[in-house]
N, C-alpha and C positions, 0 to 999 in steps of 0.2 A: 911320772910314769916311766916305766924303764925301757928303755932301747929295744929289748927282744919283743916286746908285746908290738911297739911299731912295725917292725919286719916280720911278725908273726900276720897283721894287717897286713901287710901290702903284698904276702902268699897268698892268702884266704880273698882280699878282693876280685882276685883274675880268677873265676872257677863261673858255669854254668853258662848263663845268657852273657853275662859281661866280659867271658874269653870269650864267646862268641863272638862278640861285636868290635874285641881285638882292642879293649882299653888296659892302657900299663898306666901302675901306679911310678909319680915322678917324684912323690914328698911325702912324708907323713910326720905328724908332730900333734903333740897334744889341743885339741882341739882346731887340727885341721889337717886337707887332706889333698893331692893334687894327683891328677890325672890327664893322660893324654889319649889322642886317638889319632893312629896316621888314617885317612879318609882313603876310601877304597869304593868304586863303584859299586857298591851292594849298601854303600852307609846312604847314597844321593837318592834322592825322589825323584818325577819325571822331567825338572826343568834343571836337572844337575845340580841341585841346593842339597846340602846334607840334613835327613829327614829331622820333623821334630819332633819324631820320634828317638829318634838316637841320642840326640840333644835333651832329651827329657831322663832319658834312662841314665846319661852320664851326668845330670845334674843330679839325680835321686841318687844311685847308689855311689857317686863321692860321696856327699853330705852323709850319706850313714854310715861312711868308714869315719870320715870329721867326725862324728856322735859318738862313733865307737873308742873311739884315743881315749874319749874320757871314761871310760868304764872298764870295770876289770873283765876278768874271761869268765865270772858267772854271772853275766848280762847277754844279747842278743837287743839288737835296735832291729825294730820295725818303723816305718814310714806311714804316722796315721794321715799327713792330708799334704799336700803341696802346688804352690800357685806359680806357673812361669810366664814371664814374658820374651817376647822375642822380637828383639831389635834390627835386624836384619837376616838377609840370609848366610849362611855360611856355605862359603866357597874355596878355600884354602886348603892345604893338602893337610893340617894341621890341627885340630883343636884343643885346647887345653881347657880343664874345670877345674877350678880352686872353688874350695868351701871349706866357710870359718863356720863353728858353733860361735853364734853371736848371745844367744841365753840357754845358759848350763843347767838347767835345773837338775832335782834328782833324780824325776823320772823322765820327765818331759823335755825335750832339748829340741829347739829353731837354730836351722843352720842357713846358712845363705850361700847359694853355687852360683858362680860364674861362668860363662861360656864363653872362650874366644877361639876366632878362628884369627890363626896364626898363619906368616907365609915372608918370610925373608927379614926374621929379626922383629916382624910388625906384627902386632896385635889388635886385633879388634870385639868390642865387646859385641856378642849377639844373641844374648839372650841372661836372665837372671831368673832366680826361681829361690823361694822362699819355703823351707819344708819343715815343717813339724814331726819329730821322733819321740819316742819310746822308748826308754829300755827297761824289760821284762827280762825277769828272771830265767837265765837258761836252763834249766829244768821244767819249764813252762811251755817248752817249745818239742815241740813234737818232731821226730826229724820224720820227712816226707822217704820212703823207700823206692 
């Protein structure tokens, strides 16, 4: 895959709910894809743990830029189903999501995101999430106005 298509990803990932919630892409390469998020009182829920909500949305949409490395620009990934766990809480000023496509198919693609909350060199896993994508023809996609 060539080099502009990665940078062309990691413009196109920061747009909508996911600048909202203030995720920068940190890596991108064929078949994977990383992310960060500096934690801000609006990411934490009421016992100051960063919600898993936030933690789900940064597990889902890495994993669909990872999907996306493998396909050209007439594809779009959609997220048909995905399972997380969550290992502890996250409390760090930090988190970082890596996700590998672990099976490539052609249409069909499982990726696997990771979640750690980081904080002085240290990492810790807190959650993993297993997702199943799509990629559908972009001309199949309807742009929302």
């Amino acid at each position: 895959m060539a080099s502009d298509w990665f940078e062309f990803l990691k413009k196109d990932f920061v747009q909508g709910f996911p600048a909202f919630c203030g995720f920068e892409v940190t890596h991108a390469d064929h078949g994977v894809f990383e992310t960060c998020l500096k934690v801000q009182d609006k990411h934490r829920q009421q016992d100051g743990f960063v919600h898993a909500g936030v933690i789900s949305t940064m597990a889902d949409h890495t994993a669909g830029y990872a999907a996306y490395t493998t396909v050209t620009r007439k594809s779009r990934i959609l997220t048909i189903e995905f399972k997380i766990n969550f290992f502890k809480p996250a409390t760090s000023p930090l988190l970082i999501c890596r996700s590998k496509v672990i099976n490539n198919g052609k249409k069909i693609k499982v990726v696997e995101s990771e979640v750690f909350s980081a904080s002085d060199g240290t990492e810790k896993l807190v959650s993993k999430a297993m997702l199943t994508m799509t990629a559908v023809p972009a001309e199949n996609i309807q742009a929302v106005s």
